[in-house]
Each structure stands twice: as structure tokens, then as C-alpha cells.
Backbone and ligand atoms as CSV (ligand in chain L), in Angstrom:
chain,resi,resn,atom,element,x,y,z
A,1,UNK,N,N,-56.178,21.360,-4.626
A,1,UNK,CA,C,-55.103,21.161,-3.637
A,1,UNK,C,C,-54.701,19.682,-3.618
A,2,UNK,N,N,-53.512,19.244,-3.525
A,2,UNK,CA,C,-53.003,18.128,-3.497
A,2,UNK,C,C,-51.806,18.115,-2.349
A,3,UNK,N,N,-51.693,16.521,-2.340
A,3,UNK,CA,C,-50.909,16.364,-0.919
A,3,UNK,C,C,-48.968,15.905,-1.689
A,4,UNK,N,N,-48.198,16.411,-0.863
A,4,UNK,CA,C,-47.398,15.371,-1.370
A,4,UNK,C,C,-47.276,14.259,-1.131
A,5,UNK,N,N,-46.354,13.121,-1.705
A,5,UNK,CA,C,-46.411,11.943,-2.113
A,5,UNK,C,C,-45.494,11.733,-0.892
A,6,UNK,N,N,-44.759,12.378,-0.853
A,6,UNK,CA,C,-43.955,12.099,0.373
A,6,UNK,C,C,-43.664,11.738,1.947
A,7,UNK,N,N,-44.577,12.932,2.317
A,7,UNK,CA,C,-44.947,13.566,3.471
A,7,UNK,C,C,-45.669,13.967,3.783
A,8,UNK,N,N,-47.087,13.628,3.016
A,8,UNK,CA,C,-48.195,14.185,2.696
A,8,UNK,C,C,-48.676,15.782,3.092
A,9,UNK,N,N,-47.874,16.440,3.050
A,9,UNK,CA,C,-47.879,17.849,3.547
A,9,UNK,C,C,-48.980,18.413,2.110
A,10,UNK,N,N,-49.689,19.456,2.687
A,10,UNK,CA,C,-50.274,20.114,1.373
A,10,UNK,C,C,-49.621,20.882,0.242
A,11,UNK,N,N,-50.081,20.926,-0.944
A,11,UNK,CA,C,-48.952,21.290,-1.811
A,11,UNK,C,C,-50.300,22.690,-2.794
A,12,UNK,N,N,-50.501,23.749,-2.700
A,12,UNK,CA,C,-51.131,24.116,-3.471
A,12,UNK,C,C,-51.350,24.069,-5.218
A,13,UNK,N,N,-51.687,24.754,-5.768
A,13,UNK,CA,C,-51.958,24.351,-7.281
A,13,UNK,C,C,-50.841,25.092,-7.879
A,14,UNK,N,N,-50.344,26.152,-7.250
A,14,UNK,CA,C,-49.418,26.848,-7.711
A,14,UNK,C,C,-47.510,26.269,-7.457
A,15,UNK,N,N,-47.674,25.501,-6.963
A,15,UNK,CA,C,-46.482,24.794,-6.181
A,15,UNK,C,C,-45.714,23.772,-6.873
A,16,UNK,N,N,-44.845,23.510,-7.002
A,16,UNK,CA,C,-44.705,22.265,-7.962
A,16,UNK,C,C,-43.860,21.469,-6.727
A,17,UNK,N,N,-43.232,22.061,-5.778
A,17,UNK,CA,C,-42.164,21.550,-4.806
A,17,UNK,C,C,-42.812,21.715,-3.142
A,18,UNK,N,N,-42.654,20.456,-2.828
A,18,UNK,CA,C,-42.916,20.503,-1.341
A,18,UNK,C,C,-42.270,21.310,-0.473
A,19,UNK,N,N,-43.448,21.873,0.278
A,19,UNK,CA,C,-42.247,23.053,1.303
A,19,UNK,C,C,-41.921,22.531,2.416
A,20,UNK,N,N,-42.586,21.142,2.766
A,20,UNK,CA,C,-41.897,20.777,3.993
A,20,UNK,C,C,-40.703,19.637,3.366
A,21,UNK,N,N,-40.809,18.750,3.059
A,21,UNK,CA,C,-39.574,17.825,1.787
A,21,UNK,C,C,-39.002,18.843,1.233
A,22,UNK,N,N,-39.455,18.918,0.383
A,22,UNK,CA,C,-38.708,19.446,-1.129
A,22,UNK,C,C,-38.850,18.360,-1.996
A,23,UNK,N,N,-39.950,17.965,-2.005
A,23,UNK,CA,C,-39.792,16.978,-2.841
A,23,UNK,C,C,-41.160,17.626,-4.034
A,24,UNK,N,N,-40.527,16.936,-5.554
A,24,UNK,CA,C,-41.616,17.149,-6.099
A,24,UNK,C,C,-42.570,17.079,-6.507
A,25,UNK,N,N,-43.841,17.966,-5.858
A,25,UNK,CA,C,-45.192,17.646,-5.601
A,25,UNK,C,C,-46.258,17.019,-7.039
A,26,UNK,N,N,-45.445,17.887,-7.872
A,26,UNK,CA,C,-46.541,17.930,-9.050
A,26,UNK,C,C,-46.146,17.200,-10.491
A,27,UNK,N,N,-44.474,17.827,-10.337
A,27,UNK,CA,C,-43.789,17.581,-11.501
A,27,UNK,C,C,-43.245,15.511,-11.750
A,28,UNK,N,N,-44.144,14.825,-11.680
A,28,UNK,CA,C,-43.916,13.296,-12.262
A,28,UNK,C,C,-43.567,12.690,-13.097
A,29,UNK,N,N,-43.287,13.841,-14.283
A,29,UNK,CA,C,-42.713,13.613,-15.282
A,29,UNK,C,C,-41.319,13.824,-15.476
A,30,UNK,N,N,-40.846,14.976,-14.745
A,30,UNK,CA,C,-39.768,14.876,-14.193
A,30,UNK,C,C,-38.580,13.932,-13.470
A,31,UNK,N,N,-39.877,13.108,-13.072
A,31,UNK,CA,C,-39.186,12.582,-12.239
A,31,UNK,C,C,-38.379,10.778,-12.637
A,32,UNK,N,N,-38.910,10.829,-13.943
A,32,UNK,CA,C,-38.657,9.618,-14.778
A,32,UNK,C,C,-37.355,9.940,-15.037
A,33,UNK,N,N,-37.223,10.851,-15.845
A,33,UNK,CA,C,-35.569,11.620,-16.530
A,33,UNK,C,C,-34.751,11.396,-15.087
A,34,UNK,N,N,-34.895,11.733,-13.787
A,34,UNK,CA,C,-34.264,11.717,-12.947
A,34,UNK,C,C,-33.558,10.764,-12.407
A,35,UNK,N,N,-34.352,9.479,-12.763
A,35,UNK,CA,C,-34.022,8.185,-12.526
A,35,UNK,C,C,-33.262,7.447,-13.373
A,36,UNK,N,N,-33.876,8.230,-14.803
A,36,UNK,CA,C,-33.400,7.484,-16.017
A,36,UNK,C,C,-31.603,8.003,-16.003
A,37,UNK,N,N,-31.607,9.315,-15.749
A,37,UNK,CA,C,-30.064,9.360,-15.988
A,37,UNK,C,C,-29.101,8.619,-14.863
A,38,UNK,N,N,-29.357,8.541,-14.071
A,38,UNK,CA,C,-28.100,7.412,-13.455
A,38,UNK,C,C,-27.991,6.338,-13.785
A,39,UNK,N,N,-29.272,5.792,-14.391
A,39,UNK,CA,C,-29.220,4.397,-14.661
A,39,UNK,C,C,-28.449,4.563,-16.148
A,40,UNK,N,N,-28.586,5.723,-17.067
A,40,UNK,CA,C,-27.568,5.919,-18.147
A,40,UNK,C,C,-25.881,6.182,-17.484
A,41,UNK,N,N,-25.849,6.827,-16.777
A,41,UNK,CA,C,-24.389,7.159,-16.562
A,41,UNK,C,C,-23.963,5.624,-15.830
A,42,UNK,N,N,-24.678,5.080,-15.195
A,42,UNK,CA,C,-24.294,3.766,-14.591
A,42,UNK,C,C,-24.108,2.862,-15.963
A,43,UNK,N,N,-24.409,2.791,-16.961
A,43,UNK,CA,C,-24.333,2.251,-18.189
A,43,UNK,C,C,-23.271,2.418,-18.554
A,44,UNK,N,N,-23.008,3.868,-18.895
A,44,UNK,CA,C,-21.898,4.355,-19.121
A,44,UNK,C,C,-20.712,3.815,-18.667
A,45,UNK,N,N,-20.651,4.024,-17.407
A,45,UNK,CA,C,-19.486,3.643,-16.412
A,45,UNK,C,C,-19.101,2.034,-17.044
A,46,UNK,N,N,-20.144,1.126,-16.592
A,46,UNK,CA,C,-19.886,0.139,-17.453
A,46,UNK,C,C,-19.262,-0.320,-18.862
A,47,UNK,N,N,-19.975,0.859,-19.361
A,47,UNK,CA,C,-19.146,0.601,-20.831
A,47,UNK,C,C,-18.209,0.704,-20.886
A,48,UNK,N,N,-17.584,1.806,-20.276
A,48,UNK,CA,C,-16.109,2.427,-19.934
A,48,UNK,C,C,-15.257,1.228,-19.394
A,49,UNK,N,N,-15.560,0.450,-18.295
A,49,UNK,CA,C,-15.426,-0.496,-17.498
A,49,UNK,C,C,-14.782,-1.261,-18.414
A,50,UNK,N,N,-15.798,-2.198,-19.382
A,50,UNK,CA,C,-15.330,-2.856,-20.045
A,50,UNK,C,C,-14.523,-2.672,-21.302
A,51,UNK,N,N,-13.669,-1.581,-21.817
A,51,UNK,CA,C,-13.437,-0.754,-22.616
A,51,UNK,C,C,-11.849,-1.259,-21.929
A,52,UNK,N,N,-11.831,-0.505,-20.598
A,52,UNK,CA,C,-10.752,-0.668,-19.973
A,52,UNK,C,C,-10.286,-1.915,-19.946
A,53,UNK,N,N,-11.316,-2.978,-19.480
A,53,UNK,CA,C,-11.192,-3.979,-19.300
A,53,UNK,C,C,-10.430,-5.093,-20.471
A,54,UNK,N,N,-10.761,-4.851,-21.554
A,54,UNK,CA,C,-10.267,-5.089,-22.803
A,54,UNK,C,C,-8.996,-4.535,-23.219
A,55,UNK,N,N,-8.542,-3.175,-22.678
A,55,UNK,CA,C,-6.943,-2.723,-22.872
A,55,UNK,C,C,-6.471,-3.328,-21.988
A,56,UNK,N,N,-7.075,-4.513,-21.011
A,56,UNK,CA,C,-5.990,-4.613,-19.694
A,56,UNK,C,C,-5.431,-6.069,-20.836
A,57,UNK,N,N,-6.167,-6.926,-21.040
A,57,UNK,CA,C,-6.720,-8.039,-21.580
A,57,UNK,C,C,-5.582,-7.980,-23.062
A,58,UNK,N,N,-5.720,-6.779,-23.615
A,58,UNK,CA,C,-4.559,-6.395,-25.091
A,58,UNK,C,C,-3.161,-6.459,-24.069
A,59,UNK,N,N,-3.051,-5.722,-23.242
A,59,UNK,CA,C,-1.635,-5.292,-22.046
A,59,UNK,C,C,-1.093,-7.026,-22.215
A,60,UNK,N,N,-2.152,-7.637,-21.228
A,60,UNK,CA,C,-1.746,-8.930,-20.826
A,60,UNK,C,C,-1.088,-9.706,-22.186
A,61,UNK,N,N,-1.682,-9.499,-23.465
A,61,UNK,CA,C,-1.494,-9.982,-24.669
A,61,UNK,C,C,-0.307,-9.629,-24.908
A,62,UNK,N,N,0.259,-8.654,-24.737
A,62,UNK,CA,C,1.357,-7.965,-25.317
A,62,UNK,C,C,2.496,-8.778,-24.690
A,63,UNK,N,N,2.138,-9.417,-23.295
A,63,UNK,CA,C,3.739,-9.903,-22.685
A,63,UNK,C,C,3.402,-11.307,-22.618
A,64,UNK,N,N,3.210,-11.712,-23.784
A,64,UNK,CA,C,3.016,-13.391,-24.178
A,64,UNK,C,C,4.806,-13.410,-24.755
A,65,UNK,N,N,5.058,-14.655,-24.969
A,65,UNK,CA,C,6.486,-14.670,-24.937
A,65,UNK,C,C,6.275,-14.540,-26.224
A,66,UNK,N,N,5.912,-14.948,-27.092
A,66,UNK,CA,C,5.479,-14.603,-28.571
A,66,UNK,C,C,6.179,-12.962,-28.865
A,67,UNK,N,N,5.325,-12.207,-28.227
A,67,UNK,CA,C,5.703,-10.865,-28.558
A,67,UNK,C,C,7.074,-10.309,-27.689
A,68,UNK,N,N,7.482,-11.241,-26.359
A,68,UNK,CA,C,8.637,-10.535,-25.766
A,68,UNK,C,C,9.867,-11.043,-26.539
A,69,UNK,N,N,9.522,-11.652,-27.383
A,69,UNK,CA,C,10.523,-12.391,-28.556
A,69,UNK,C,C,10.517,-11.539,-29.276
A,70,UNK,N,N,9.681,-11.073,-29.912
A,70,UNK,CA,C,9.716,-10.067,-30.873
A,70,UNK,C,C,10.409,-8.663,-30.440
A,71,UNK,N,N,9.895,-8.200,-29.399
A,71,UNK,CA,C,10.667,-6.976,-28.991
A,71,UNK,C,C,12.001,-7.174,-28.741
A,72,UNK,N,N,12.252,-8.186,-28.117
A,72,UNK,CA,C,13.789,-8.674,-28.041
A,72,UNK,C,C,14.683,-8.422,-29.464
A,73,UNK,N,N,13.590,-9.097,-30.276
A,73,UNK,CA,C,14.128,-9.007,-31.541
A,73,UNK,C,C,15.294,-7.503,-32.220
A,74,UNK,N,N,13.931,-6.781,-31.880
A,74,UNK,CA,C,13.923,-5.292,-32.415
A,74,UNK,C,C,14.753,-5.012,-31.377
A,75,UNK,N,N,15.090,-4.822,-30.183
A,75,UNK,CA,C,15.689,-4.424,-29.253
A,75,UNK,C,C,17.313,-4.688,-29.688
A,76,UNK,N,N,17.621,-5.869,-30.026
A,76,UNK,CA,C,18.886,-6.432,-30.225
A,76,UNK,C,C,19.628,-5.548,-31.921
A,77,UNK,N,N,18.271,-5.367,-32.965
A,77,UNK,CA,C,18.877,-4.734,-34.031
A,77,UNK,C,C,19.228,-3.031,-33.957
A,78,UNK,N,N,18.318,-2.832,-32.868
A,78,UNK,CA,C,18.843,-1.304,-32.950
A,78,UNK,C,C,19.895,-1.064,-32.557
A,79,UNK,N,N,20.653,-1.622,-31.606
A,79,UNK,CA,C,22.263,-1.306,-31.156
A,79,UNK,C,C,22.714,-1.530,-31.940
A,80,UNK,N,N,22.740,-2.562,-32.568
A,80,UNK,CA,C,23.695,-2.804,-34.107
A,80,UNK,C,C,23.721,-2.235,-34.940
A,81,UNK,N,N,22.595,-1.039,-35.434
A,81,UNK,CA,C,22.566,-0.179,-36.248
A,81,UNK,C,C,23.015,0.900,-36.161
A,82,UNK,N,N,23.076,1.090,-34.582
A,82,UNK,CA,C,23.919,2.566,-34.427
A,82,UNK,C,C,25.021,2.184,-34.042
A,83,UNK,N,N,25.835,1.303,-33.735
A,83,UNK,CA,C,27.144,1.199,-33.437
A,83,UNK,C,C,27.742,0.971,-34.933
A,84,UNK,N,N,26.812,0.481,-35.668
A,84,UNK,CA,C,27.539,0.155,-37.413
A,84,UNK,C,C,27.712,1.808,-37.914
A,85,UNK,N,N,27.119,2.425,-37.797
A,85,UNK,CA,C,27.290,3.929,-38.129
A,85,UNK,C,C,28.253,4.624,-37.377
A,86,UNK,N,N,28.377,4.653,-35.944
A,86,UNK,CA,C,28.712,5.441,-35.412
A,86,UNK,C,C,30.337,5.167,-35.536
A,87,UNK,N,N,31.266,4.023,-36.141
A,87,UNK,CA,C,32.729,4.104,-36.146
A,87,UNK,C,C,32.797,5.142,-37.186
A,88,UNK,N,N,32.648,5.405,-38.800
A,88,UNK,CA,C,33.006,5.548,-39.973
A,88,UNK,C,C,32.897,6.861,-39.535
A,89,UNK,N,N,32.040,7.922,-38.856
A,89,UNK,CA,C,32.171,8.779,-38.758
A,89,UNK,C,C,33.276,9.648,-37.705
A,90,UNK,N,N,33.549,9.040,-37.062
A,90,UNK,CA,C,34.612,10.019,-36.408
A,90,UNK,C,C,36.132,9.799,-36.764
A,91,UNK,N,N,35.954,8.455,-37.703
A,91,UNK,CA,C,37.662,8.209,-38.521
A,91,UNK,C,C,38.184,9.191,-39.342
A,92,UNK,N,N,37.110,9.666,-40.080
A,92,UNK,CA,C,38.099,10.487,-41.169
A,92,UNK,C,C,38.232,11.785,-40.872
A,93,UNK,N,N,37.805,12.589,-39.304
A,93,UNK,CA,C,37.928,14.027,-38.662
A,93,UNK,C,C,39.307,13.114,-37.858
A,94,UNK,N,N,39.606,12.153,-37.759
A,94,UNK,CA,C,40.735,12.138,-36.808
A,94,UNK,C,C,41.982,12.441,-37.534
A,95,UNK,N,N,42.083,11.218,-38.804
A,95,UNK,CA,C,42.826,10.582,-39.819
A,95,UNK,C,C,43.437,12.794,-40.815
A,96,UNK,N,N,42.227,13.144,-40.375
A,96,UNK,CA,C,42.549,14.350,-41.053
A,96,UNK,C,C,43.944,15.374,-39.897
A,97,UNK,N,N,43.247,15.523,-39.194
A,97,UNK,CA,C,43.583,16.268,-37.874
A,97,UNK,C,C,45.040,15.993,-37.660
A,98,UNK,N,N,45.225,14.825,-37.567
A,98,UNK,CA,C,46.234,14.103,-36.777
A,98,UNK,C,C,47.607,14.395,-38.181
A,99,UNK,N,N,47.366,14.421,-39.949
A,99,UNK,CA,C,47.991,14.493,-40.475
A,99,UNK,C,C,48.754,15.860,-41.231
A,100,UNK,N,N,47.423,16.573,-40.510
A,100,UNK,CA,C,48.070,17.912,-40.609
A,100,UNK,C,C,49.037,18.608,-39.464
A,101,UNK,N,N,48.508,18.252,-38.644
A,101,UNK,CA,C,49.713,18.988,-37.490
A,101,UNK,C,C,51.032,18.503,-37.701
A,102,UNK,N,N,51.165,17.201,-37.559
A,102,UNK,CA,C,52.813,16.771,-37.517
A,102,UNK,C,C,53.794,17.844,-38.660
A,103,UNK,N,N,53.458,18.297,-39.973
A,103,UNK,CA,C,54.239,18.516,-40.958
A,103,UNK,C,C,54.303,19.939,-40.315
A,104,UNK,N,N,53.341,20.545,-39.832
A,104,UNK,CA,C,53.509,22.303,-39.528
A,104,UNK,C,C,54.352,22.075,-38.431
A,105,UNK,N,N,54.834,21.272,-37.524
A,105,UNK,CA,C,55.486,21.589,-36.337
A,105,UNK,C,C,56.866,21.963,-36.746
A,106,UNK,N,N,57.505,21.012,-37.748
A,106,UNK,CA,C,59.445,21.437,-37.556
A,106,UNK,C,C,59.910,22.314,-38.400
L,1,ZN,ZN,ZN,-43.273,16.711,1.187
């Protein structure tokens, strides 16, 4: 017979869990893993933490004037590329249109 650690309530041989706690009487080996995993997921979290912490750190990098120059850059050539395209195509559906009707009218 053994007591628990807890509450010193009696714990028989057959028992592994305190019936007045609930705590566990027998199982000590258990009770390492129990401890050990928060202190892993608390690791975890951390890692994560600083993971994040480092995309904030790239973010901040990104709006150095260095790079808002650059996007500017790119920003300024794409209108120019679609406005350079976009005349040539609707000239020659007009140029067509416009030269056929007049002759069918009189
Ligand atoms: Zn107990």
C-alpha cells in the first residue's frame, strides 16, 4: 500500500490514480512525458514565433525605398505595355466597318 504524493490519501497496489486527487499515484514515469510536452510545444510556439518574426523583418525589407523604386519601376512599364497594344487593335475593325457602309447606302 502506498500513499499519494499529493494528498497523501491511500492508494492500493491495484490503483494507479488517486481517488481522492486524481492524481497519479503510481504511474512516475508518466509523469515526465507530461511535463516534457509543454515544454516541447512551448518550444514550438517559439520557433513559430521567430519564423514569423523573420517574415515581419523580410515585410519591413520589402518597403526600403530601394525596392519601392523598383516596384514603381515595374508599375510604370505595365501601363505602357497595354496601352501600346491596345490602339492597333480596334483601328482596323473600325477603318473596315466604316468603309463598307457608305458605298451600300445610295
Ligand atoms: Zn491524492
Amino acid at each position: 500500500m502506498t500513499r499519494c504524493p499529493r494528498c497523501q490519501a491511500e492508494v492500493r497496489a491495484n490503483q494507479d490514480w488517486c481517488l481522492e486527487c486524481g492524481a497519479a499515484a503510481r504511474t512516475r514515469l508518466a509523469r515526465a512525458p507530461a511535463w516534457r510536452l509543454p515544454v516541447v510545444a512551448v518550444a514550438a510556439i517559439v520557433a513559430f514565433a521567430g519564423i514569423a518574426a523573420a517574415f515581419a523583418f523580410v515585410r519591413l525589407a520589402n518597403t526600403d525605398p530601394d525596392v519601392r523604386a523598383a516596384q514603381s519601376a515595374t508599375a510604370a512599364t505595365q501601363p505602357a505595355a497595354t496601352t501600346a497594344t491596345a490602339p492597333p487593335q480596334p483601328s482596323p475593325f473600325t477603318t473596315t466597318t466604316t468603309t463598307t457602309a457608305p458605298p451600300s447606302s445610295p
